[in-house]
C-alpha positions in Angstrom: 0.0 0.0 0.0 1.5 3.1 -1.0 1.8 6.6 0.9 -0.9 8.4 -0.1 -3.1 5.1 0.0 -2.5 4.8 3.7 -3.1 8.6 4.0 -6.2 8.1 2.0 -7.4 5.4 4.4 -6.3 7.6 7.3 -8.6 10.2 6.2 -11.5 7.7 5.6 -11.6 6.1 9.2 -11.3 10.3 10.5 -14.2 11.3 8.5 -16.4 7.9 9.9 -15.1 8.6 13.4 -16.0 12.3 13.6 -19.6 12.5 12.0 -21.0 16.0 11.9 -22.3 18.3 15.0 -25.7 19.2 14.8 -26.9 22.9 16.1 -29.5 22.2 19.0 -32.3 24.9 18.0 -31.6 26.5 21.4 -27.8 28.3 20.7 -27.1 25.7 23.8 -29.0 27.9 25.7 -30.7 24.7 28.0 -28.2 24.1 30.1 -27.5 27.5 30.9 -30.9 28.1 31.9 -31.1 25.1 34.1 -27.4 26.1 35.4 -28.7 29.6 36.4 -32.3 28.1 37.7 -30.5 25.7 39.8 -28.3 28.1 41.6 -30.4 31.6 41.9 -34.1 29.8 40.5 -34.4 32.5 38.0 -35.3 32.7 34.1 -33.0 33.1 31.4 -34.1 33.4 27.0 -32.0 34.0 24.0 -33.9 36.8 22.7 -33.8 35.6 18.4 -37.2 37.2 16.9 -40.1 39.3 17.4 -42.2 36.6 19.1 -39.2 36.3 21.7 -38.7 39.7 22.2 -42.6 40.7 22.5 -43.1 37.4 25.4 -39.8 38.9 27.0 -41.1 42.7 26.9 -45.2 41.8 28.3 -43.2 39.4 31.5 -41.2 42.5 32.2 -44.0 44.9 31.8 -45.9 42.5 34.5 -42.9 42.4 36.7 -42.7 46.3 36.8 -46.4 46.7 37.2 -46.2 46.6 41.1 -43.7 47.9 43.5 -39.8 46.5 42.0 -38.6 44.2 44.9 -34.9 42.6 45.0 -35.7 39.0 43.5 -37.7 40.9 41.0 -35.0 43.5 40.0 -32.4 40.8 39.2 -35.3 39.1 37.5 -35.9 42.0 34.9 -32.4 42.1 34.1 -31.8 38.4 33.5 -34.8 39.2 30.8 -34.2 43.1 29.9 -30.2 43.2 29.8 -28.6 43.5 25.9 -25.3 42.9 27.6 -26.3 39.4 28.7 -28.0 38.9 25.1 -24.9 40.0 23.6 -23.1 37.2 26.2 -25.8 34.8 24.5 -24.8 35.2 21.4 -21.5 34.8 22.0 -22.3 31.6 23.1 -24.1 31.0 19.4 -20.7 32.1 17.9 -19.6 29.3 19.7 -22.1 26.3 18.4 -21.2 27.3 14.9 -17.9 27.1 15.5 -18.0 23.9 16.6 -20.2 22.8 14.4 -18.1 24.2 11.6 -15.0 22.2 12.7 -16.9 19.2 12.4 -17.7 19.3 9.1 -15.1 17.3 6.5 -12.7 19.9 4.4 -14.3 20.3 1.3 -12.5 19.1 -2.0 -11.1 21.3 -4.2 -12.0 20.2 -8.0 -9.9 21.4 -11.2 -11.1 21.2 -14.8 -9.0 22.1 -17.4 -8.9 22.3 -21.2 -5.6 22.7 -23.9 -5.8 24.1 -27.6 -3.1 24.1 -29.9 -2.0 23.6 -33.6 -5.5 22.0 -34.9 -7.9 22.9 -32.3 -8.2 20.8 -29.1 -5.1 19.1 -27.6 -5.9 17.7 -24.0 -9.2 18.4 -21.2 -8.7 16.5 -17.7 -10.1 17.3 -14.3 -8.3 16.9 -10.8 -10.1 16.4 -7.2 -7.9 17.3 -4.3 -8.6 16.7 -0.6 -6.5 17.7 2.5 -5.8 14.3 3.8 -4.6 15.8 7.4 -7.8 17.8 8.0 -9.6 15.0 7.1 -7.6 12.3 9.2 -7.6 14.9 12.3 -11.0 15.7 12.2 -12.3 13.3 15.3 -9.3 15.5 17.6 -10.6 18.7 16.4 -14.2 18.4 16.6 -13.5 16.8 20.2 -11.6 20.1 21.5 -14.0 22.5 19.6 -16.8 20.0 21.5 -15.1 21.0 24.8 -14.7 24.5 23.7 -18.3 25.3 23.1 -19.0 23.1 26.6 -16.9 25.8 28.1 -18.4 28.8 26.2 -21.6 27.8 28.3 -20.0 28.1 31.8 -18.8 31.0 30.3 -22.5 32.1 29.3 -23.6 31.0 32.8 -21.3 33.3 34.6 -21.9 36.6 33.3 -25.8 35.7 33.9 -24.8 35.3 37.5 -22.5 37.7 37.8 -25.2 40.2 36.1 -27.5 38.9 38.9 -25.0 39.9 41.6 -24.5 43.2 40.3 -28.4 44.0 39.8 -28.9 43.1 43.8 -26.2 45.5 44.5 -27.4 48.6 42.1 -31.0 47.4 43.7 -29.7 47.7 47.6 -28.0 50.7 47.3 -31.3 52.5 45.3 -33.4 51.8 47.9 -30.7 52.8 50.3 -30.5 56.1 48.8 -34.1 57.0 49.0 -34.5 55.4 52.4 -31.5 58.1 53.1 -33.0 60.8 51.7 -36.7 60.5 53.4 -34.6 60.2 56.4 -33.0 63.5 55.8 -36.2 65.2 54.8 -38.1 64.5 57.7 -35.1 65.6 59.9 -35.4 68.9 58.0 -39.3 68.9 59.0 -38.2 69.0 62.4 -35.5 71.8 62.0 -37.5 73.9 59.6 -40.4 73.8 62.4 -37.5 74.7 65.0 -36.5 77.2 62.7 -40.1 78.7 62.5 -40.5 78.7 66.3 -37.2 80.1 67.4 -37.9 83.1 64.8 -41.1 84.0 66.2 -39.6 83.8 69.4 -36.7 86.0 68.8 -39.9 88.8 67.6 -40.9 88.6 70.7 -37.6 88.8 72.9 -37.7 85.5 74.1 -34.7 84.0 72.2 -31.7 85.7 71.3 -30.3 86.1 68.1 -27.0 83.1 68.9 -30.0 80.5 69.3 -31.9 82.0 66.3 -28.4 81.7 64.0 -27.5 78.4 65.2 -31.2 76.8 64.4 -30.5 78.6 60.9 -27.3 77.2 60.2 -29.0 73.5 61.4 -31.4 73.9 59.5 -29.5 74.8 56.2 -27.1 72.5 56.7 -29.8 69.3 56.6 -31.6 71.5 53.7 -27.7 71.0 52.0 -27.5 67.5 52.8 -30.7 66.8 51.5 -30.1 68.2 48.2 -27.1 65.5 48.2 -29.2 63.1 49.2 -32.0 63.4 46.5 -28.5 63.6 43.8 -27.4 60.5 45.0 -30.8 59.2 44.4 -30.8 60.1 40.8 -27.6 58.6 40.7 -28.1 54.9 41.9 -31.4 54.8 40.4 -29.7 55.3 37.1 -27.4 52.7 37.8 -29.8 50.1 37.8 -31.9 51.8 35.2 -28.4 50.6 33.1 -28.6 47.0 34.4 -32.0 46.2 34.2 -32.0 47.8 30.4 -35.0 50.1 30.8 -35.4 53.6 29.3 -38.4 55.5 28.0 -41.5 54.4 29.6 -40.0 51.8 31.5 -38.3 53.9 33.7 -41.5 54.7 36.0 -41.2 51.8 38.2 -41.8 52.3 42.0 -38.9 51.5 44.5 -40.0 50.5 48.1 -39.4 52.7 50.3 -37.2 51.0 52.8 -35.0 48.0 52.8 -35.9 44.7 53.8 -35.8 44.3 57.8 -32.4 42.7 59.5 -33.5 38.9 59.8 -33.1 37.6 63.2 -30.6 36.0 62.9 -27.0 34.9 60.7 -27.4 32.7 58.2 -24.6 30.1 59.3 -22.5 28.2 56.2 -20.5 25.3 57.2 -17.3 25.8 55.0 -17.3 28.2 52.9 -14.0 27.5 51.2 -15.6 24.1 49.9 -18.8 25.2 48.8 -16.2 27.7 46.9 -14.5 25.2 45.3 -17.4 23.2 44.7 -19.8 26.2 43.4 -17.9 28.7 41.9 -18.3 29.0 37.6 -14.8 30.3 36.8 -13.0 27.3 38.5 -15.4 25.2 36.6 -14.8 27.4 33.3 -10.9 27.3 34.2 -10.9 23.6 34.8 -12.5 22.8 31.4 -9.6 25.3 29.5 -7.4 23.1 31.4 -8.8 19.9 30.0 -9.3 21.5 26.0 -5.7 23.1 26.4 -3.8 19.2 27.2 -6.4 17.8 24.1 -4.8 20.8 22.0 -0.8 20.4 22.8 -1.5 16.7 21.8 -2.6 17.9 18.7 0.0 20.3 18.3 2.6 17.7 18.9 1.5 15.1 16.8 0.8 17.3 14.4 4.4 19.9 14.3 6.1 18.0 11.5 2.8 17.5 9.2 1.3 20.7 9.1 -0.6 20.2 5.4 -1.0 17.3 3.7 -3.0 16.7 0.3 -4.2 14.0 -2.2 -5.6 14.6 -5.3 -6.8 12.5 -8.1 -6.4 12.8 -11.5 -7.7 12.4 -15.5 -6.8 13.8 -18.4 -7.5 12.8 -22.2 -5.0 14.0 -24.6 -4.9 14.1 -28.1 -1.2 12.8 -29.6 -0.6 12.1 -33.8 0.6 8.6 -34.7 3.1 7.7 -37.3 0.4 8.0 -39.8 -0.6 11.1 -39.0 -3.8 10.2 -37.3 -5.0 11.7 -34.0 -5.5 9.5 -31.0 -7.2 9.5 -28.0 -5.0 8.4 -24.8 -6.5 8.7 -21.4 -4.4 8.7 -18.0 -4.9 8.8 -14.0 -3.1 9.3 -11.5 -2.3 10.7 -7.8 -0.8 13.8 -6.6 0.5 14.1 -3.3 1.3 17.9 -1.7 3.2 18.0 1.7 4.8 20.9 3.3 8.5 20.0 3.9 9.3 21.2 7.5 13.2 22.4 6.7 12.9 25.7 8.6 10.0 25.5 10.7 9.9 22.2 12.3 6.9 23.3 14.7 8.9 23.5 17.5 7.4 27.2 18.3 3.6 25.8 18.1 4.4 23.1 20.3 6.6 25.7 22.9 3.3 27.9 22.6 1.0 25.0 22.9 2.6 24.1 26.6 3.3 27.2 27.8 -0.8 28.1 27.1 -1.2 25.0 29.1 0.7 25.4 31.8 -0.4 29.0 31.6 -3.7 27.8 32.4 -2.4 25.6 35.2 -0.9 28.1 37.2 -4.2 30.6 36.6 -6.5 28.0 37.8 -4.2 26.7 40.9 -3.8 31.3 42.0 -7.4 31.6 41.2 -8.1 28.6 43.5 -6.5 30.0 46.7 -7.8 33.0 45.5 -11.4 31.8 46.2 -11.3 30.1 49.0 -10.0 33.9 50.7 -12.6 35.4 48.9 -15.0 33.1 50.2 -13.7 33.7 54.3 -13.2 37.2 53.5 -16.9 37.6 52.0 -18.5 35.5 55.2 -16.5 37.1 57.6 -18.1 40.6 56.1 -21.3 39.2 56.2 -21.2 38.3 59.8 -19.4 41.4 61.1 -21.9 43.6 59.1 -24.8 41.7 60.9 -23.4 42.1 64.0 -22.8 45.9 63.5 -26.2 46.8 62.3 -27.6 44.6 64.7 -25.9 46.3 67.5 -27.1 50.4 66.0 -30.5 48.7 66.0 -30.9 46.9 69.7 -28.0 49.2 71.2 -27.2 52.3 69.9 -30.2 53.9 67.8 -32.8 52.9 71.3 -30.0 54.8 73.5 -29.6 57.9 71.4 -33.6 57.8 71.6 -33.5 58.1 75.0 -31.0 60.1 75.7 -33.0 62.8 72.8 -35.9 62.4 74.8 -34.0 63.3 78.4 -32.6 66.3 76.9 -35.8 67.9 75.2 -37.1 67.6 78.9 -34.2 69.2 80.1 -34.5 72.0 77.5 -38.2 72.9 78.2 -37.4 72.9 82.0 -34.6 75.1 81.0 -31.9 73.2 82.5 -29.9 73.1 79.3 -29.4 75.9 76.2 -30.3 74.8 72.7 -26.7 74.3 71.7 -26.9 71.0 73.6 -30.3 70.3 71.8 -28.8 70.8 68.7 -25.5 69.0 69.5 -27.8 66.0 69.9 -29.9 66.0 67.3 -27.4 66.3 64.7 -25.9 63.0 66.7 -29.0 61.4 66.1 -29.6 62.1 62.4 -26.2 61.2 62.0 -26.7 57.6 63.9 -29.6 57.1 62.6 -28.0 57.3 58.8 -25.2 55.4 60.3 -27.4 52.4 61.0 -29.4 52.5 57.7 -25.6 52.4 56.1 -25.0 49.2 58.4 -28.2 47.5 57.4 -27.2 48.7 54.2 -24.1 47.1 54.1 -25.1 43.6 55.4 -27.7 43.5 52.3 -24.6 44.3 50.2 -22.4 41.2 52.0 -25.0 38.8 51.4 -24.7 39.4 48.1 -21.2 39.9 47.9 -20.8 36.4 49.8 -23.5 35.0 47.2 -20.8 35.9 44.4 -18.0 34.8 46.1 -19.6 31.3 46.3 -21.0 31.2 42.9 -19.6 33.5 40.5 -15.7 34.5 41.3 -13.6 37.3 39.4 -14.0 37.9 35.7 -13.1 35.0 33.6 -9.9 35.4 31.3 -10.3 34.8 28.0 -9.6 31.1 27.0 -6.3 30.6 25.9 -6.7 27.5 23.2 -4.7 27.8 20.4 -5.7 27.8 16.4 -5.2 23.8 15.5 -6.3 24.3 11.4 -3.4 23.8 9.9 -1.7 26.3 7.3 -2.9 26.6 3.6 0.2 25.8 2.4 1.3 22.5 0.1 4.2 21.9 -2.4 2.7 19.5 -5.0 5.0 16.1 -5.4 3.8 15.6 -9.1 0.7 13.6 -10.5 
């Protein structure tokens, strides 16, 4: 059996082995739904036509119809969000990829036709096939099959990681306007202070010191209101981004106040191993590892065969006898094209092939350690951030109460001036913000813990290297 027949049988027993990818119908968008259903129970589409788009638009609608609660927030942005639809298609861009490796290399066919002295001299036609795509094929479609498994982690974290970040944008909205009510109703109080200490003063009985320093009080809330209601504008714009809204849309309703502190911690039993066992970029950084060994296989099996084709051949020429006569001859025959690996001997590819791998290694084993500190450092925020607003709202908010409440009586029996009453009430607006900014910041640890158990740091971009091998071949003769 010749060369090129072994190569041709090579090629065969690839093309058999491989069979075709199919697309799924979905973009491979099932298990990402049931990935991001299984760890937050949300929904997740691929927005592809109208009828997608108008079903998406009408559960949104619903979903902003009443007043926009957490769980509903991150639900309208799993739906809403052109970022995570751009992610989706991404993940499309993947399929065909994959399914475009799968397919066989198409021939190339030749026809040609010769004229000279006396009109037509020779016609003959050549197929050629690149025996090396074709005998690789199984090894190629298997990493571009791992490849496009990966692109759906891939898909599967950014959803989450979108989910994370609409909880936060969510918390610290309603934050901001729980702030800012805060704020005016203090002002309430002052600009009513304000009101009586004025008519007072017409009347003799307060002197102009008290009369200034009620003012100033009272500006200075009116100042940090005006902050307040910017700050507002501000983080409600930031979600506005998330959740993909504009227009109409925008005219949701925010409750007014955050949820309550619960009673209690939520404990979790290790941390670092639901980490390890949770997180989507180790998963996402494990598969790399996996396609990366499958591809410096390849490389190395492949570095001194880089192109490799069989053709056949026929031609029918037209030659004069003896006699004078024309005649007919036909012939057949193979032509082999290699590339002859004198200067590059694919040393480099392989070199790059390991490094990429081992590249991969050493960014899964520092993102590894990397997650289990995240992990400890996000439950040891969540737990201190519970204690502390626990302790402004059983300790410190009920004493500043109370101690407010001793020194109005002292004021209207005269026993203290109002610099002391304002001293204290400016110490109680500015405990009483302190606590909503502790009970703010325990909403924001539980969903900072929540993405240091599921969703991680960004994930790099994957690091598997081009295996089609170069158009190039020097034709051995037919």
């Amino acid at each position: 059996m010749t060369v090129a027949s072994r190569m041709a049988h090579a090629a065969a027993w690839g093309l058999l082995a491989a069979g075709c990818a199919k697309f799924t119908g979905d973009g491979g968008m099932a298990p990402v739904a049931d990935g991001v259903r299984k760890e937050i129970g949300k929904d997740v589409a691929k927005l592809t036509s109208a009828e997608d788009n108008r079903r998406a638009r009408e559960r949104m609608q619903a979903l902003l119809a009443g007043p926009l609660s957490e769980d509903t927030a991150v639900q309208v942005a799993l739906l809403n969000n052109r970022g995570l639809q751009a992610a989706y298609n991404d993940l499309g861009l993947s399929e065909a990829e994959y399914v475009q490796t799968s397919l066989p290399p198409n021939p190339a066919l030749t026809v040609s036709r010769l004229f000279g002295t006396g009109g037509f001299v020779e016609i003959g036609f050549q197929l050629v096939g690149n025996l090396l795509a074709a005998a690789t094929l199984p090894a190629r479609t298997e990493i571009a099959r791992r490849e496009f498994e990966e692109a759906r982690y891939r898909a599967i974290a950014t959803t989450l990681s979108l989910s994370v970040d609409a909880r936060r944008a969510y918390i610290r909205a309603v934050a901001a306007r729980q702030r800012l009510a805060l704020l005016e109703q203090s002002r309430e109080a002052a600009d009513a202070s304000a009101r009586m200490m004025k008519q007072l003063g017409e009347t003799g009985g307060a002197n102009k010191l008290d009369q200034g320093r009620v003012a100033v009080f009272y500006a200075e809330l009116s100042a940090q209101v005006a902050q307040a209601r910017l700050a507002v504008a501000k983080e409600r714009e930031a979600l506005n981004r998330l959740l993909g809204l504009w227009g109409t849309d925008l005219d949701y309703t925010l409750p007014a106040r955050l949820p309550a502190l619960p009673k209690a911690a939520e404990p979790v039993a290790d941390v670092e191993v639901e980490a390890m066992r949770r997180r989507v970029d180790l998963i996402v950084l494990r598969y790399e590892i996996v396609t990366l060994a499958k591809s410096a296989k390849f490389v190395d099996a492949t570095r001194y065969m880089s192109f490799l084709e069989l053709g056949g051949g026929f031609r029918n020429e037209l030659e004069n006898n003896d006699a004078g006569e024309q005649t007919s001859k036909n012939r057949y025959g193979l032509e082999l094209g290699i590339v002859i690996p004198i200067f590059d001997t694919g040393e480099a590819r392989v070199t790059t092939a390991r490094e990429i791998y081992m590249r991969a290694v050493n960014r899964l084993a520092e993102r590894s350690i990397n997650a289990r500190s995240e992990a400890r450092a996000a439950y040891m925020a969540y737990r201190a951030s519970y204690d502390i607003a626990r302790f402004y709202e059983t300790r410190i908010l009920p004493l500043r109460r109370q101690i407010s409440e001793e020194l109005l009586l002292r004021y209207n029996g005269m026993l203290v001036d109002v610099f002391e009453l304002l001293a204290e009430e400016r110490e109680r607006i500015n405990s009483a913000i302190a606590s909503l900014d502790a009970l703010r910041d325990y909403h924001l640890a539980v969903a900072d813990l929540q993405a240091a158990l599921i969703v991680g740091g960004t994930v790099p971009p994957s690091g598997v290297i081009n295996t089609t091998p170069p158009p190039e071949t020097i034709p051995l003769g037919l």
